[in-house]
N, C-alpha and C positions, 0 to 999 in steps of 0.2 A: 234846683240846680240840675242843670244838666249832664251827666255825663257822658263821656266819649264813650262810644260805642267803639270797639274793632273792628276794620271792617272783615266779612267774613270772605275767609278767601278760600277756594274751592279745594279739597284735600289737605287741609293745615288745622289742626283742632286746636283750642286755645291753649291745652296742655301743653304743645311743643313751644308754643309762642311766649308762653308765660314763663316759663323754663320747669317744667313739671318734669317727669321721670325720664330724665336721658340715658339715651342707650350708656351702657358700661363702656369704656373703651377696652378693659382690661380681657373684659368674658372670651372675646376673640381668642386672645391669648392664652388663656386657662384650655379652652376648648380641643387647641394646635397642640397644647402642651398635653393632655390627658389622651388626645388620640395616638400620640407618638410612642405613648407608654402603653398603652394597651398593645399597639402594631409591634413590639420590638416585648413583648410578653409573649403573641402569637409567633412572632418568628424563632425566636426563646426556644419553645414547645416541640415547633416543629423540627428544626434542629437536631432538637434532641432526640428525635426518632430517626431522623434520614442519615446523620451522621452516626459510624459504627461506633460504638465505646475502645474503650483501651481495652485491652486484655488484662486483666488480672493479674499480676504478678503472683508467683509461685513461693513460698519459703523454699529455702533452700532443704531443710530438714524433709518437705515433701518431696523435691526432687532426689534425695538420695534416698527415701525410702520406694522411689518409682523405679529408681534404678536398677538399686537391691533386688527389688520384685521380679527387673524382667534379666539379669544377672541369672535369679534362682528357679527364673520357669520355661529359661532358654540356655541352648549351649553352642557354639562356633562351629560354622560350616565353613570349611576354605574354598571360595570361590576362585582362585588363582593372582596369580601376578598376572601387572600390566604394564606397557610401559608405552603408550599411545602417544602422537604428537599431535599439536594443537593449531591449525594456521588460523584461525577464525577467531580468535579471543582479543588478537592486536593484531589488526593489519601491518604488511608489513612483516611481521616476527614469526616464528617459528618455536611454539613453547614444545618441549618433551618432557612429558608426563612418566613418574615411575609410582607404582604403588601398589599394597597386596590389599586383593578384597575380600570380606569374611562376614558372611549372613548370620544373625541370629534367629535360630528357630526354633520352634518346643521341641523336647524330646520323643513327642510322638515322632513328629515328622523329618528326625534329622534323616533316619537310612534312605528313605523315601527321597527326599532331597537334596539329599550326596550323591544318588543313583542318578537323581534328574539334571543336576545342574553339572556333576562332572564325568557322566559316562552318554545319558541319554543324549542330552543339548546343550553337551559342553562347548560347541563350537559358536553356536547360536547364543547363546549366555556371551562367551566370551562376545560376538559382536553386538550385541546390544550395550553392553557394557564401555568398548572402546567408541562406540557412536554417541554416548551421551558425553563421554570423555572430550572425543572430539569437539562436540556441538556446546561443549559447555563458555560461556563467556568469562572476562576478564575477571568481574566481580564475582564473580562464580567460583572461579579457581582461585581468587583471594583468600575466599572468607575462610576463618580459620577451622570451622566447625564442616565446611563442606555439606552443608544441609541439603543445598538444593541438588546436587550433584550424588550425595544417597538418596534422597526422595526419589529422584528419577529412576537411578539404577532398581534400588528398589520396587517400583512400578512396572520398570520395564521386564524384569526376570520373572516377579510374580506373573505379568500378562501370558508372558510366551510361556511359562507354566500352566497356566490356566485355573492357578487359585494361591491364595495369601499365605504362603508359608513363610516370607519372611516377614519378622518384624521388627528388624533394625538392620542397617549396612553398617560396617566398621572397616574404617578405610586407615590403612595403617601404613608406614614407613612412607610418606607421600612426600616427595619429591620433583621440584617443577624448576625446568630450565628451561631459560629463552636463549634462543639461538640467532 
């Protein structure tokens, strides 16, 4: 007896015709799915280097012993009253600024530094002081700490000093009206 041959057709092996090992349809699928998770492990990675972290939060117990510390290795210079007006914060408005300013600095360098900032360049102190005042913005003069506003002054007094004697501003009775 004879049997049918198949005929042989050019690029077709009997395996695919006979229904032998067919491709998976799923593997596709596995393949999309494993690259996705490896790409989003790399970007994971990366992330986490390019992006800066949080800062650390402080116990409170540390900040009062930081306090303490610079309390008992520093003592108040009075840099003077001020009482500067502000047009640049709110267009429009006219804020007046009143408030006494007082450097903390080591006790080596208070005489040093009571000489400089209220006899030598007490005038020039004073207008670095009322220019950062002035220049300072809304949110600026909000905040209740005043950070950026001693940062500055503090920056500015030490420059025109020509070294770091202070290391802290203390801005005290501070009083802000819009006009």
């Amino acid at each position: 007896m004879a049997t049918e041959a198949t005929p042989e057709v050019p690029g077709i092996v009997d395996d695919d015709v006979a229904g032998g090992d067919e491709p998976s349809k799923g593997g596709g699928f596995v393949k999309i799915a494993v690259f996705v998770v490896v790409l989003m492990g790399i970007e994971a990675v990366v992330l986490m280097f390019v992006l800066p972290s949080a800062p650390a939060e402080q116990s409170t117990e540390t900040e009062v012993a930081e306090a303490e510390t610079i309390e008992n290795e520093t003592v108040e210079v009075s840099v003077g009253k001020f009482a500067p007006t502000n047009s640049r914060a709110a267009p429009g408005t006219v804020i007046h600024l009143q408030f006494t300013l007082v450097a903390l600095v080591s006790p080596d360098n208070e005489v040093r530094f009571d000489e400089a900032v209220n006899k030598r360049y007490k005038h020039q102190v004073r207008e670095k002081v009322i220019k950062v005042a002035r220049s300072s913005s809304l949110d600026d003069l909000s905040d209740p700490n005043l950070s950026t506003i001693k940062r500055l002054v503090k920056e500015e007094i030490n420059k025109l000093l020509r070294k770091s004697y202070i290391s802290e501003i203390v801005i005290s009775d501070f009083k802000r009206t819009e006009i």
